[in-house]
Phi, psi and omega in degrees: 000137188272145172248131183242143154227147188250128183234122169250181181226120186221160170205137188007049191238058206269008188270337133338261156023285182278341169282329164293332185249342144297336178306311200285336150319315182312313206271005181255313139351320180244013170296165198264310162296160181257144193205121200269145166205158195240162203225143115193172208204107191299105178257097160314043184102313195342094168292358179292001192087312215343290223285337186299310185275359203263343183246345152298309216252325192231101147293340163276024155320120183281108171284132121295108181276125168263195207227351183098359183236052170262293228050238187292311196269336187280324149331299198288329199260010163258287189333270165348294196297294213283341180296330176308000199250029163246159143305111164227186158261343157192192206228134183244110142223176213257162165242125188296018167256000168228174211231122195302160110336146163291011189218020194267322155013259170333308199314309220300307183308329185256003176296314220290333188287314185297307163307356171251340149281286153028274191237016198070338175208167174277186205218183149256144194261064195277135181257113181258147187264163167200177204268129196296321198297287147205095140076012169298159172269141153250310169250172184176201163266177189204155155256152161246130166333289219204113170268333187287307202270004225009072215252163184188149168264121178287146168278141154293143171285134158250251195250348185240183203262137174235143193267109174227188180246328168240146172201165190258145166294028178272354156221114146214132169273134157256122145288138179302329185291354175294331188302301197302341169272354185215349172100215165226215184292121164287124177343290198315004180234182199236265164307248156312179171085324190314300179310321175303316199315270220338304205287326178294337165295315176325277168347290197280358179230053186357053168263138180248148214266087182253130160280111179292134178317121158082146148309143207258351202184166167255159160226171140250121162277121168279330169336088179323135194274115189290294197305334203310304200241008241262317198290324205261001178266186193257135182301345199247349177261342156294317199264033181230319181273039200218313201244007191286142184283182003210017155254250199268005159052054168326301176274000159276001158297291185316323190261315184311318173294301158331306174289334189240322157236083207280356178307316216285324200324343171276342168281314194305323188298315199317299202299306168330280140357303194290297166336306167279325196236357181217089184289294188321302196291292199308321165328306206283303181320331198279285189289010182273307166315000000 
């Protein structure tokens, strides 16, 4: 029997919270295969009750207490870590705004079957989302394009298994040999970004990075549009949003281009600089682009 662990991350979102982790009760119910798993989940703080209702409600819920400055990533790699001190066979990890499907299980058991004939070993495992209203993909996989300029194709999901370089972690399967060859989420990042490094370290040390067939789950990108308004602030709400992990987080851009494009890094300084101080000019340049 394969053992999974799934590991999230939360802060005050909690009716989100229990709806995601009632799916995943839902979906281990209807896999065809038996399959074991263990939760756990990292509470950044939260003052809404999570962890009160979340331990009423799933009491076999590992809860982890975070301190309020982990955010995503830091959320994820408390998690990660302490699940590591089991045995499993691969790592789920979910983001607690979106809401699995009744097959992403299966998919996950026959992705995993596929990449070990396949490629010899196991990979990671992206799961794509779409928007329920309408039926758009919101997260997934990408190829990347343009290493210079970093440009990338988000993938459609169809009927086959795709080969990519990037994914968002909001559905991602780890296989353990990935952990034991690459670790897990890397320090350098604070929130975002983090899953791009992971799937692109994956890539490059050819392990593989597969987009599971069809959609897995619903999500909303929620993502606030930043530039909308970006021009119109004061140089000092700018530079406070250049360095906020969850506006444009400038140094996990910054340590993500070092490691995987180091070419780019003078542009990345450029573009910064064009941001603070001639915001309309860096826009124009962008959408010009």
């Amino acid at each position: 029997m394969v053992r999974l662990a799934i590991l999230l991350t939360c802060f005050n979102r909690k009716t989100k919270t229990l709806k995601a982790l009632a799916k995943v009760k839902e979906a281990q119910k209807n896999t065809k295969e038996k399959i074991a798993l263990k939760i756990f989940l990292t509470d950044d703080g939260s003052s809404d009750g999570t962890s009160e209702a979340v331990k009423k409600e799933f009491p076999y819920v590992t809860i982890l207490q975070g301190d309020g400055d982990l955010f995503w990533a830091g959320g994820m790699r408390m998690a990660w870590k302490y699940a590591a001190n089991e045995p499993f066979d691969a790592y789920l990890l979910l983001n607690d705004d979106t809401d699995i499907f009744g097959t992403l299980f299966d998919s996950f058991l026959q992705t995993h079957q596929y990449s070990k004939t396949k490629f010899g070993q196991g990979g990671i495992y992206i799961g794509a989302t779409q928007n329920p209203q309408t039926k758009k993909m919101t997260y997934g996989g990408a190829t990347i394009t343009n290493r210079f300029l970093f440009k990338y194709t988000h993938l459609i999901p169809n009927d086959s298994y795709q080969s990519c370089h990037l994914g968002n972690a909001n559905i991602m399967f780890v296989s353990n040999n990935v952990v034991d060859k690459i670790g897990i989420l890397s320090e350098q990042y604070i929130h975002g970004v983090a899953d791009y490094d992971y799937t692109l370290r994956a890539y490059k040390n050819k392990l593989p990075v597969l987009l599971m067939p069809g959609y897995l789950g619903n999500c909303i990108n929620d993502h606030r549009d930043i530039y909308a308004s970006f021009a119109d602030k004061s140089i000092a709400q700018r530079w406070k949003l250049l360095k906020s992990p969850i506006g444009l987080d400038f140094k996990s851009n910054l340590n993500f281009n070092m490691a995987h494009f180091p070419l780019r890094v003078p542009m990345v300084l450029f573009s910064a600089g064009l941001k603070l101080i001639f915001p309309k000019l860096y826009i124009s340049l962008s959408n010009a682009r």
